[in-house]
N, C-alpha and C positions, 0 to 999 in steps of 0.2 A: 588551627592551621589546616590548610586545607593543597590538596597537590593537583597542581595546576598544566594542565598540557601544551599550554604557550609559553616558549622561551622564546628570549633573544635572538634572533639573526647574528648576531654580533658573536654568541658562543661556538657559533656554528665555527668559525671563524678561531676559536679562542687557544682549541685543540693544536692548528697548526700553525700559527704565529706563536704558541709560546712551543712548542717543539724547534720551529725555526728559530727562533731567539736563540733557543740554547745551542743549535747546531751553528748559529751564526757566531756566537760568542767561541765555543768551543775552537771552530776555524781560525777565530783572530786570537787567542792566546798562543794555539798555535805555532802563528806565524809570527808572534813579535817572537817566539823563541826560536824564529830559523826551522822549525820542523817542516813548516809546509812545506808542498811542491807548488808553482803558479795554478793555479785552476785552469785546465783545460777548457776552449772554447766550446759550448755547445751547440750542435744548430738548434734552429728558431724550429719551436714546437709547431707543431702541424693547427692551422687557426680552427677554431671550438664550430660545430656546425649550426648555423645564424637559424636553423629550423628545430633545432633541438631547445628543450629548456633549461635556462643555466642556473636553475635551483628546483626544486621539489621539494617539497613535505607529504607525509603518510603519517597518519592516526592512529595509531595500535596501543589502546587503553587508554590510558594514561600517561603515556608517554609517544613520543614526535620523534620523525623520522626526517631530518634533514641533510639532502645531500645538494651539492657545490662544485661545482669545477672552479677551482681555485684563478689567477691571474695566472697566464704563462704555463698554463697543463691542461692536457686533452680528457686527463682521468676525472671521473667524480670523487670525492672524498665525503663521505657518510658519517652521520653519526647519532644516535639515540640519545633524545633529553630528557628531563621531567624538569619543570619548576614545582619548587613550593611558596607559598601563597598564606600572607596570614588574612585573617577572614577581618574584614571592615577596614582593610590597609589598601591603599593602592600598590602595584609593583610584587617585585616576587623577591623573597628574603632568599630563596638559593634556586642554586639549578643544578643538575647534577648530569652528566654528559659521559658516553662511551664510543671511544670510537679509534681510528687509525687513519694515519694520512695516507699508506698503501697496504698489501695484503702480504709484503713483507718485513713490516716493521709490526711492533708488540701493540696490542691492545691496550687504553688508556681508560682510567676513570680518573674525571676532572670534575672539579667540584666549585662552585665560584659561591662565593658569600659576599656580603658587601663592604668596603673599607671599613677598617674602625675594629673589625675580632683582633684576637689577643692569638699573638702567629705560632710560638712554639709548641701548641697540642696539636696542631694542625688540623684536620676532620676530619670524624671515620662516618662509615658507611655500616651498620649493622644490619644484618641480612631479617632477623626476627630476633626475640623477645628472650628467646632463649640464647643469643649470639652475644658470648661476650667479648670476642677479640675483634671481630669486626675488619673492615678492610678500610686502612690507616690511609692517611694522604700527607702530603708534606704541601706548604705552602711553598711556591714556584714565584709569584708575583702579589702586588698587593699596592696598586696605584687607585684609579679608580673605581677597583673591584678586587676582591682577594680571590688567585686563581690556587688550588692545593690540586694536584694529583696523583696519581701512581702510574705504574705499569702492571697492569693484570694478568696473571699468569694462568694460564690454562685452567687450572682447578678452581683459582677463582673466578674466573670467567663462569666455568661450567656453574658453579656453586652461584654467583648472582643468578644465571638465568633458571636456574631451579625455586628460586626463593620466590616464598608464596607471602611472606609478611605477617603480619604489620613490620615493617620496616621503620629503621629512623635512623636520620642524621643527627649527629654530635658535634658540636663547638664552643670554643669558650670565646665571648664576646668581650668590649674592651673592658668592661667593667669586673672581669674574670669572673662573669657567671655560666655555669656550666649551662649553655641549648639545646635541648631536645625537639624535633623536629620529623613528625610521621612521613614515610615516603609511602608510596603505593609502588609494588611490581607489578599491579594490573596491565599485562601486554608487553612486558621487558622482554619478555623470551621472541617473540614474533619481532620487535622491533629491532631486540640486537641482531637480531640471525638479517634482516633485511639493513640494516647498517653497514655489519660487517662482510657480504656475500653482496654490494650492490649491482642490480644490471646493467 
């Protein structure tokens, strides 16, 4: 297995459509219980500037640096990837993604595998060799891709962008066999810090 610097376009994406899912869902439970208030009108966001560019990527290690102005928002939203990559396979067996939709909501780590893992151990994220509790994820979704993640708290945060590795991801696949899987932090510390602070 080998850890690969191209990810999807698509996960760039993946962070705040399942954030919104859940904000969308959460709004309509809500409201068939009478709690809502109507949503206030808002005005029409100020349009994106047609000389600026509406995606970038930055290379720092082993890990990509993708930011977005989403549809209908003037802000970029960032985020640091890696895939991993098995060697003589086409496509990437995971990806593993950090980021926030603004700079007042919590920092996420999102983890995507492909349909087909076995959902309730969900995947963790070990930092090194000596990490045995590692940083857990809960599986969120799992249509044509299983999305698991967390909310990272400060210390975790801090503690991923220190970690020097070997790193590796954990999954149980459908056949419940336990997957082991090397990540590199080669560059995570330079790429979260440009993720999460973008210009």
């Amino acid at each position: 297995m080998t850890c690969s610097r191209a990810f999807k376009p698509l996960v760039a994406l993946s962070l705040a459509c399942g954030l919104a899912i859940g904000a969308t869902l959460a709004a309509g439970a809500g409201a068939a219980f009478g709690q809502a208030a109507p949503p206030a009108k808002k005005p029409a966001a100020p349009a994106a500037d047609p000389n600026a560019p509406q995606a970038t990527t930055a290379t720092y290690g082993d890990w990509v640096v993708r930011c977005a102005i989403p549809p209908n928002q003037t802000a970029r939203v960032c985020e640091a990837g890696t895939g991993v990559q098995v060697q003589g396979q086409q496509g990437l067996l995971a990806q593993i993604v950090i980021g926030r939709l603004n700079k007042d909501q919590p920092t996420r780590l999102v983890i995507q595998l492909p349909a087909g893992v076995f959902l309730p151990p969900g995947a963790t994220l070990y930092l090194d060799e000596k990490d045995k509790s590692g940083l857990a994820t809960v599986f969120a979704t799992c249509t044509q891709a299983c999305f698991a993640d967390a909310e990272l708290k400060p210390d975790q945060l801090a503690a991923l962008k220190a970690a020097k590795g070997p790193g590796r991801l954990e999954f149980v696949d459908g056949a419940r066999k336990r997957i082991a899987v090397p990540i590199s932090f080669n560059g995570l510390p330079a790429a979260t810090e440009a993720a999460l602070s973008p210009k």
